[in-house]
DSSP file (Angstrom, degrees, kcal/mol; ACC not computed):
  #  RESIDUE AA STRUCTURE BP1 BP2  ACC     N-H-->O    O-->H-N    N-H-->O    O-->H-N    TCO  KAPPA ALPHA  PHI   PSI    X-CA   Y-CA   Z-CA
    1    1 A X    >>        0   0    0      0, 0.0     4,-2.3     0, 0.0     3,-0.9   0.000 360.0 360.0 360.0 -57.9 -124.4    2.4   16.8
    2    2 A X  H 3>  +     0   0    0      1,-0.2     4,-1.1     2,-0.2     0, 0.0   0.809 360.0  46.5  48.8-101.5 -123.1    4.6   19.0
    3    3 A X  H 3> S+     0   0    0      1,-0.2     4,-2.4     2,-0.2    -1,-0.2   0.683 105.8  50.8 -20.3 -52.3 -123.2    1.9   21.8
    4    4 A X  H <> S+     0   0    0     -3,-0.9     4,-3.4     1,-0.2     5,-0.4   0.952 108.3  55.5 -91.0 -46.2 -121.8   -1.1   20.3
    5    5 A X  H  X S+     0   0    0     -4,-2.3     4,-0.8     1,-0.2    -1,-0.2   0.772 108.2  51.2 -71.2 -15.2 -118.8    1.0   19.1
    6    6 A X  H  < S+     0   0    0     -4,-1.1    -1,-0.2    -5,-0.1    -2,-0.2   0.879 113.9  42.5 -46.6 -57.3 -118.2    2.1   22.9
    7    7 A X  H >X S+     0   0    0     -4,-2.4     4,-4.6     2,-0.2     3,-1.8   0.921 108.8  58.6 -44.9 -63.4 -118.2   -1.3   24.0
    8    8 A X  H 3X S+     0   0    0     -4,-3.4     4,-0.6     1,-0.3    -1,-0.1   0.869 110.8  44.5 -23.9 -53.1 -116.2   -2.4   21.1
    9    9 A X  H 3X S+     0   0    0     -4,-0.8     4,-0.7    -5,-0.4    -1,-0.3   0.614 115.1  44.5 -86.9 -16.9 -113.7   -0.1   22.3
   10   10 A X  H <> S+     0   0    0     -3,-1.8     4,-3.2     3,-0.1    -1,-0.2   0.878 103.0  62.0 -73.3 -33.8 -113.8   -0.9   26.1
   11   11 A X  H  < S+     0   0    0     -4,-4.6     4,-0.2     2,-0.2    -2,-0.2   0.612 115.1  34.4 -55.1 -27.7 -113.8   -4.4   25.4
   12   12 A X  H  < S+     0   0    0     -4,-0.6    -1,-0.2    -5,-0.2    -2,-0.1   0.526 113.6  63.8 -87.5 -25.0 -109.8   -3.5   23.6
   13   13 A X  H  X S+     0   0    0     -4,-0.7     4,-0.7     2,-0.2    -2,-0.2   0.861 112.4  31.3 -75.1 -42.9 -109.3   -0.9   26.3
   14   14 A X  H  X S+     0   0    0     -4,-3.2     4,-4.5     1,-0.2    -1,-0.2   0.729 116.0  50.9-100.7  -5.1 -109.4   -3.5   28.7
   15   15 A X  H  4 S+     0   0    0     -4,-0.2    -1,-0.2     2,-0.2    -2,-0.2   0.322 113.1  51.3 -75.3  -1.0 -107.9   -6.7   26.9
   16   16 A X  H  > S+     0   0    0     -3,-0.2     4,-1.4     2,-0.1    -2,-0.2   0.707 120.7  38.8-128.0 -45.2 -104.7   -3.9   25.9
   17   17 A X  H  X S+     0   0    0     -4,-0.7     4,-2.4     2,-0.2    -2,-0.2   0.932 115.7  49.2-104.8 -66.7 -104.8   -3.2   30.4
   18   18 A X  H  X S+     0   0    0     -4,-4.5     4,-0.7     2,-0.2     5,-0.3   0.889 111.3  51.2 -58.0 -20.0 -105.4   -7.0   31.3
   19   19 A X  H >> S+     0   0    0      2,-0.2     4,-2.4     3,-0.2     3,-0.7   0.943 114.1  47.9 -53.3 -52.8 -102.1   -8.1   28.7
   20   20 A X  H 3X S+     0   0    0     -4,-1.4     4,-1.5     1,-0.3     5,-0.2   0.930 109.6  46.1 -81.6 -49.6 -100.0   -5.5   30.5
   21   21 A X  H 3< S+     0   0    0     -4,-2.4     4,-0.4     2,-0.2    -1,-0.3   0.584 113.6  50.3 -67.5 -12.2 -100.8   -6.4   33.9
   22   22 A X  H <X S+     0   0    0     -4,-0.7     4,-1.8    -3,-0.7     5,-0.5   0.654 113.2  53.4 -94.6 -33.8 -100.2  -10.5   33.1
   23   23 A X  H  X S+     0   0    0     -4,-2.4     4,-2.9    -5,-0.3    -2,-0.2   0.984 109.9  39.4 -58.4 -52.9  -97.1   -9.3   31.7
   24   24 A X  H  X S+     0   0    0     -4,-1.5     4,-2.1     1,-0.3     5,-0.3   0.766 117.9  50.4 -88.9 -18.4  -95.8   -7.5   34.6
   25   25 A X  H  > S+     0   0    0     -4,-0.4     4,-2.9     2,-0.2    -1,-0.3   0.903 110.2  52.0 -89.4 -26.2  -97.1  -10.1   37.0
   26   26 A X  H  X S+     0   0    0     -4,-1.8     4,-1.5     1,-0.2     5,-0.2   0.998 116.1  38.7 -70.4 -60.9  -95.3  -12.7   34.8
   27   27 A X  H  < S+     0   0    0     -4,-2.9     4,-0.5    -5,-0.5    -1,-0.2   0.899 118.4  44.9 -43.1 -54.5  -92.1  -10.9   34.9
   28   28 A X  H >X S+     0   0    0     -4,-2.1     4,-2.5     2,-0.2     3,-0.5   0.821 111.1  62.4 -61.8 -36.7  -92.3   -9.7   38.8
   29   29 A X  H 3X S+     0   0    0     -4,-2.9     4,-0.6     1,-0.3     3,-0.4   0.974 109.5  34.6 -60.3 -82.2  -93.4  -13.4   39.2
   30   30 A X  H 3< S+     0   0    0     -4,-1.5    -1,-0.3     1,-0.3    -2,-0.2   0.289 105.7  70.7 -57.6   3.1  -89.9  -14.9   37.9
   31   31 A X  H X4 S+     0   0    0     -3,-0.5     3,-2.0    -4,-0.5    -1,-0.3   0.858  94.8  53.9 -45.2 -65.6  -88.1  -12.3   39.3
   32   32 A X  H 3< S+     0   0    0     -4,-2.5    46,-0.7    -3,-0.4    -2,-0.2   0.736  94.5  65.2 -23.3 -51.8  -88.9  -13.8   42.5
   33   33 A X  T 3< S+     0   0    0     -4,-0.6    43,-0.6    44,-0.2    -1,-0.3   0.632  94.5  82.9 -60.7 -31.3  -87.6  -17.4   41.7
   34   34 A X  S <  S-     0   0    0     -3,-2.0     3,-0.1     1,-0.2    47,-0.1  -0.488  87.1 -98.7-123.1 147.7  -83.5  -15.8   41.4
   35   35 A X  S    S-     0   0    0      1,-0.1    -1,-0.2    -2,-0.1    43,-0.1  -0.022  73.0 -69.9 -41.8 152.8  -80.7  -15.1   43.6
   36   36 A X        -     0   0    0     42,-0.2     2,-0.2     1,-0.1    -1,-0.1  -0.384  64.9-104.3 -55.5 155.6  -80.9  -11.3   44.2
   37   37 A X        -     0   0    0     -3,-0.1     2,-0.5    22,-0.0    -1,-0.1  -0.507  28.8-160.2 -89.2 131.8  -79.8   -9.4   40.9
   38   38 A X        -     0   0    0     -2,-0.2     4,-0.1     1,-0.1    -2,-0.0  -0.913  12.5-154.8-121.9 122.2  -76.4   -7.7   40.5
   39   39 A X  S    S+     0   0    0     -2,-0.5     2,-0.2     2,-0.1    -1,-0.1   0.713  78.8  56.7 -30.1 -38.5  -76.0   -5.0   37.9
   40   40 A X  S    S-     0   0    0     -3,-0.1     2,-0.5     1,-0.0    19,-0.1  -0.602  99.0 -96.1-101.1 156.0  -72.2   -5.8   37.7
   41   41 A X        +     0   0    0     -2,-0.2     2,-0.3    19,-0.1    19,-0.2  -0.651  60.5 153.1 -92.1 146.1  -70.5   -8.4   37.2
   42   42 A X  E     -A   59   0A   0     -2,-0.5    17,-1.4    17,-0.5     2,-0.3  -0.990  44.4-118.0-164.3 146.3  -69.5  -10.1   40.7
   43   43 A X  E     +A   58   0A   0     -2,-0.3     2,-0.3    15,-0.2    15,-0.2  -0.591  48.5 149.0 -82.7 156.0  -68.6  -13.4   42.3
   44   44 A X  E     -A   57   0A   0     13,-1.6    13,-3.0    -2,-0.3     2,-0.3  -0.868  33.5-143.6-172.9 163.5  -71.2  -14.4   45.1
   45   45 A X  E     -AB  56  84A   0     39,-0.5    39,-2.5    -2,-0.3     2,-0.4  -0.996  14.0-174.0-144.4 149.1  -72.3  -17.3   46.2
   46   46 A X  E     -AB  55  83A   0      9,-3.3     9,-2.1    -2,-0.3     2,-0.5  -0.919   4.2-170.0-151.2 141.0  -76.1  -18.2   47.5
   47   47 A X  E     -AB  54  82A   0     35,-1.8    35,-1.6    -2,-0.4     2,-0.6  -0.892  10.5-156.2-112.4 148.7  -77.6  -21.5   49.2
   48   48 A X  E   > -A   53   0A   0      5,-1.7     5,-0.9    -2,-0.5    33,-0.1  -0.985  14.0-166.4-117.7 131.1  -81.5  -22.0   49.7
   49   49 A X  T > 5S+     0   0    0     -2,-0.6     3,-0.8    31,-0.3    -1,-0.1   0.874  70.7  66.8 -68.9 -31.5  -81.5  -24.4   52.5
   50   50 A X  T 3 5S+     0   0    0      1,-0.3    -1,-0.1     2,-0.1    30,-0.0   0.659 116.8  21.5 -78.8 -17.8  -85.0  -25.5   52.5
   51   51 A X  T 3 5S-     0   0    0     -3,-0.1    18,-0.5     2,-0.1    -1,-0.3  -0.093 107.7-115.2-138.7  33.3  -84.9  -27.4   49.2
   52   52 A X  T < 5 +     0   0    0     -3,-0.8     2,-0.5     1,-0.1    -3,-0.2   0.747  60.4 147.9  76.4  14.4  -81.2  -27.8   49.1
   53   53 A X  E   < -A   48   0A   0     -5,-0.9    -5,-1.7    15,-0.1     2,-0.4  -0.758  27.4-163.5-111.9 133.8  -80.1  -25.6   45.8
   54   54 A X  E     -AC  47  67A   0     13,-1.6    13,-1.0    -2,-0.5     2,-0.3  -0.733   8.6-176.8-104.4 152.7  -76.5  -23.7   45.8
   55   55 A X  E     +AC  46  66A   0     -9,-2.1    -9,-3.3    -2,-0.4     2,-0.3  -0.955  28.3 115.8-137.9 124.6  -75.9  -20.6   42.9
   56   56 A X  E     +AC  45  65A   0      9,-1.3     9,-1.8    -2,-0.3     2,-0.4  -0.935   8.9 114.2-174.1-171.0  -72.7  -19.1   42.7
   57   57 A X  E    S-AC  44  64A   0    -13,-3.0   -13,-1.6    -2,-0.3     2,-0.5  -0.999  94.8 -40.8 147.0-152.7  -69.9  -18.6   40.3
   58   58 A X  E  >  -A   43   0A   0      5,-4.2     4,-2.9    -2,-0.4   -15,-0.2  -0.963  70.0-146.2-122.6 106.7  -68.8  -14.9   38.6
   59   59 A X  E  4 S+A   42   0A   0    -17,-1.4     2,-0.5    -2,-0.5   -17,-0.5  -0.311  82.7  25.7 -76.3 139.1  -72.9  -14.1   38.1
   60   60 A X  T  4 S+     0   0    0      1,-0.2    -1,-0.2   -19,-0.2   -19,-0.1  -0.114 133.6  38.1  95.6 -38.3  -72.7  -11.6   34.2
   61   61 A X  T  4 S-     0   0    0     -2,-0.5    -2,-0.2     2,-0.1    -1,-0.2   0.622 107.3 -92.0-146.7 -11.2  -69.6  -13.2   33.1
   62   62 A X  S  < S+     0   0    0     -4,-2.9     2,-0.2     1,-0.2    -5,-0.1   0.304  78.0  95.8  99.8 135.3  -69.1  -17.2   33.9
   63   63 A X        +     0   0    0     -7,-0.1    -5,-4.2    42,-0.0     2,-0.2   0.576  58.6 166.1 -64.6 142.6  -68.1  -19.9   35.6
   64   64 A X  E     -C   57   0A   0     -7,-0.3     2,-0.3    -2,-0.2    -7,-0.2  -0.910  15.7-174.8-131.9 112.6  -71.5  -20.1   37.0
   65   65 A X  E     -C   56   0A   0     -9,-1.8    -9,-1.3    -2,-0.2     2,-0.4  -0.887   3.0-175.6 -78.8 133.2  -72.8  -23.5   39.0
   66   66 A X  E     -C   55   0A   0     -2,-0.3     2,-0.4   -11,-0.2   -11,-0.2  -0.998   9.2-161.7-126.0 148.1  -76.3  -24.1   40.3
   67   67 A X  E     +C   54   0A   0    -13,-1.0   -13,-1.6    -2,-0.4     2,-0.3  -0.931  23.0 138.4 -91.5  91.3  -77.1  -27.4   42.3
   68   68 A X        -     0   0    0     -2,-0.4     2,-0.7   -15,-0.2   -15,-0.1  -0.832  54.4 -79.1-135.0 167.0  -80.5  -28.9   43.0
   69   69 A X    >   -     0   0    0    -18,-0.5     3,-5.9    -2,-0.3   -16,-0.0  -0.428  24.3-149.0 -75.8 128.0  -82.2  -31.8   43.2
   70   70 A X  T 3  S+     0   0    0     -2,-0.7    -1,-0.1     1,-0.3     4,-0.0   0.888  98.5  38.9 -62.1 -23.5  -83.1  -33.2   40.0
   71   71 A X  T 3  S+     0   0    0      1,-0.1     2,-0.5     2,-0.0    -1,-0.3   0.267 117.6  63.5 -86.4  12.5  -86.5  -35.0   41.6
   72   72 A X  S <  S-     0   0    0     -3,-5.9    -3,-0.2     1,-0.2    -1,-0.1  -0.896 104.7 -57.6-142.9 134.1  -87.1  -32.2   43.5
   73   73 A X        -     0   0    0     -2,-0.5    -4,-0.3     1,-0.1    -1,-0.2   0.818  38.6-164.2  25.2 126.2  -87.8  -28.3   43.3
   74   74 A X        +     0   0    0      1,-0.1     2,-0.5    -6,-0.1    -1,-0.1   0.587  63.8  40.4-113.4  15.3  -85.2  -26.4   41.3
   75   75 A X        -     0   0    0    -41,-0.0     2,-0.6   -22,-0.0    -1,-0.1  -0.978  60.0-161.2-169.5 135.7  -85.9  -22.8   42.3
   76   76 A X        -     0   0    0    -43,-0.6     5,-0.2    -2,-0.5   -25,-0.0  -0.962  35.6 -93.3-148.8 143.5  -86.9  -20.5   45.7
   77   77 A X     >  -     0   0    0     -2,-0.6     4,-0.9     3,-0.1   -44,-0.2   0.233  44.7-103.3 -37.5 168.0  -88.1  -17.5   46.3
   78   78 A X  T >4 S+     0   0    0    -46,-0.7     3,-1.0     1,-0.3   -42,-0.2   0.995 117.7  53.8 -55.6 -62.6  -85.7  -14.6   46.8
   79   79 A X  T 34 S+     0   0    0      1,-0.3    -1,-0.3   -44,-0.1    -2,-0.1   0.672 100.0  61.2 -78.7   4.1  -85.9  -14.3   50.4
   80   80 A X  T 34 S+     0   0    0     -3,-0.2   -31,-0.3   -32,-0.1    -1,-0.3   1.000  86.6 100.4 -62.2 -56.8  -85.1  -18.2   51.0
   81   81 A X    <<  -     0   0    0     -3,-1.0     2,-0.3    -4,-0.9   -33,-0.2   0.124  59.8-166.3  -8.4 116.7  -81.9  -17.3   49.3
   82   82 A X  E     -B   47   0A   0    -35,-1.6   -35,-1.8   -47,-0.0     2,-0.7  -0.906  26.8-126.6-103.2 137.6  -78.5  -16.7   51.9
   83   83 A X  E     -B   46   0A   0     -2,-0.3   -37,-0.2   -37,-0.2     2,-0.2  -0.842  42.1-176.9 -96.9 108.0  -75.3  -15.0   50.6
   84   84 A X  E     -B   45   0A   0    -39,-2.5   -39,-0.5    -2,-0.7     2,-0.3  -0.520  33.1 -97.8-103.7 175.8  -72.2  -18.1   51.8
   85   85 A X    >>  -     0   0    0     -2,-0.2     4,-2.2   -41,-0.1     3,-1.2  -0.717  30.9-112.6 -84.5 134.2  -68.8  -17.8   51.4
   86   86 A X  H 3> S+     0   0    0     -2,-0.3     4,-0.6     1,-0.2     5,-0.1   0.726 120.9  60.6 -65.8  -1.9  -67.4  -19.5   48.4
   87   87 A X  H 34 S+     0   0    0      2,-0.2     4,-0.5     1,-0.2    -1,-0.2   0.839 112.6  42.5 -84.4 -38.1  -65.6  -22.0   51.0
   88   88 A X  H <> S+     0   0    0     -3,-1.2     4,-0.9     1,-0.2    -2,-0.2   0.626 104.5  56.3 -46.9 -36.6  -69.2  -22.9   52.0
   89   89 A X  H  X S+     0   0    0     -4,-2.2     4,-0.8     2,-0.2    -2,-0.2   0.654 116.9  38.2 -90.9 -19.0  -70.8  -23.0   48.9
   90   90 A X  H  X S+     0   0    0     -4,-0.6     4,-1.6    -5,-0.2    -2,-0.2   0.607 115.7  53.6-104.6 -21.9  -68.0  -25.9   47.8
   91   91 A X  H  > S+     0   0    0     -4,-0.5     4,-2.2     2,-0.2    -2,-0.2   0.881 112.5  43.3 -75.2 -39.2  -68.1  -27.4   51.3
   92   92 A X  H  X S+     0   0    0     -4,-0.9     4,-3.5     2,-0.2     5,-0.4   0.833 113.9  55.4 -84.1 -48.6  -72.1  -27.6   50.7
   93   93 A X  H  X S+     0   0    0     -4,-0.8     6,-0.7     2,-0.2     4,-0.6   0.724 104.9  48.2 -49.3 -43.5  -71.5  -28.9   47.2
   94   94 A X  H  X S+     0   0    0     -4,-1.6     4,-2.5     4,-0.2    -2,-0.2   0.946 117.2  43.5 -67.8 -55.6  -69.5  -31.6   48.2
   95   95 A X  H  < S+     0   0    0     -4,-2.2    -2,-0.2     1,-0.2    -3,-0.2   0.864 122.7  32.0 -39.2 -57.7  -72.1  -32.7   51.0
   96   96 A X  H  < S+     0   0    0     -4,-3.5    -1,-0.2     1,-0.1    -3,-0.2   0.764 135.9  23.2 -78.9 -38.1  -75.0  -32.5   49.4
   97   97 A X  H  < S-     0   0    0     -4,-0.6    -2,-0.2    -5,-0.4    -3,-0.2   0.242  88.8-122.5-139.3  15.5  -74.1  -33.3   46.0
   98   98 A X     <  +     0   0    0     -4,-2.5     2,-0.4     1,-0.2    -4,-0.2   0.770  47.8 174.2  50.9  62.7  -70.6  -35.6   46.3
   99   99 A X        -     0   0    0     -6,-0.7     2,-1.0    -5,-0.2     3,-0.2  -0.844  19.3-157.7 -33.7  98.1  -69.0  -32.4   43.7
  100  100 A X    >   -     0   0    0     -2,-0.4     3,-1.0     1,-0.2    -6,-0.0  -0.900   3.7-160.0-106.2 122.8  -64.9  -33.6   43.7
  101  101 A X  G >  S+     0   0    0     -2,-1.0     3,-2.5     1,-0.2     8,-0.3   0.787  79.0  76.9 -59.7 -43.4  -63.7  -30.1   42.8
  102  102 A X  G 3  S+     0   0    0      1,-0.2    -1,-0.2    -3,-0.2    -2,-0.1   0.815  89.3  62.7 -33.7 -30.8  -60.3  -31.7   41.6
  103  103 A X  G <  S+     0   0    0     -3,-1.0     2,-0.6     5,-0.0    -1,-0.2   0.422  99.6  60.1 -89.2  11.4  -62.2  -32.7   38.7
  104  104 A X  S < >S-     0   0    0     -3,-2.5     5,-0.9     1,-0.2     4,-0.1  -0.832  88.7 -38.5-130.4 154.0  -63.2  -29.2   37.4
  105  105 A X  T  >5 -     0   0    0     -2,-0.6     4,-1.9     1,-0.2    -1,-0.2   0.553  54.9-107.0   0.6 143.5  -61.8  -25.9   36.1
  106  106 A X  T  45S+     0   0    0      1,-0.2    -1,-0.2     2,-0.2    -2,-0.0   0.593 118.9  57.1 -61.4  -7.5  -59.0  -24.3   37.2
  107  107 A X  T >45S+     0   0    0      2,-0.1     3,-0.8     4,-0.0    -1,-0.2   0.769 107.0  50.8 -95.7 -27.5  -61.3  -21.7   38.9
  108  108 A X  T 345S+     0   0    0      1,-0.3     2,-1.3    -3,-0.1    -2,-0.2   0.995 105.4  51.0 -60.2 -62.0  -63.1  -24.3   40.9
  109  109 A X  T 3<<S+     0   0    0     -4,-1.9     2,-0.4    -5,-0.9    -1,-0.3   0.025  94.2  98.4 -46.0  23.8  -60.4  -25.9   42.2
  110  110 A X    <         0   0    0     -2,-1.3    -3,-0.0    -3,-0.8    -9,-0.0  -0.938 360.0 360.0-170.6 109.2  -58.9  -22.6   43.5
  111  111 A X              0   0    0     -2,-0.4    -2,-0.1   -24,-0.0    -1,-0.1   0.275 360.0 360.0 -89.0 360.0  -59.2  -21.2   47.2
């Protein structure tokens, strides 16, 4: 009796330990996928070269654009990620993804 109610109780002990470790992995996992995190709110701008996707905007508080390919990857690891210049990041936008800035907010259009 003894026994079975040991088991019982490892068997919860370690479904309650394996939850919490697919949780953290899950989180730490998609962590991975984003430009690096800023606490504050702050304009940046971020390219991954290797599969072509731009982020940038005022990250916390909006305009925000991301650019990818629609057939093709949307997302890279952190360290693929590069920190551009917003002159880059519209320059890159345009190339890659024929963006005519004339046609958008007054903060895009804005050097």
């Amino acid at each position: 009796m003894f026994e079975t109610i040991a088991i019982i109780l490892l068997i919860i002990f370690l479904i309650i330990v394996l939850s919490f470790i697919y949780l953290l992995t899950t989180v730490w996992w998609q962590s991975r996928k984003q430009p690096p995190a800023f606490p504050m709110i702050v304009q940046k701008y971020y390219v991954c070269r290797k599969h072509r996707i731009l982020k940038g905007g005022i990250f916390g508080k909006g305009p925000l654009r991301t650019f990818a390919d629609e057939n093709g990857q949307s997302w890279c690891w952190r360290d693929e990620w590069e920190e551009i210049d917003r002159k880059t990041f519209k320059m890159l936008a345009s190339k890659w993804y024929g963006v005519d800035w004339s046609d958008e907010i007054p903060f895009w259009q804005d050097d």
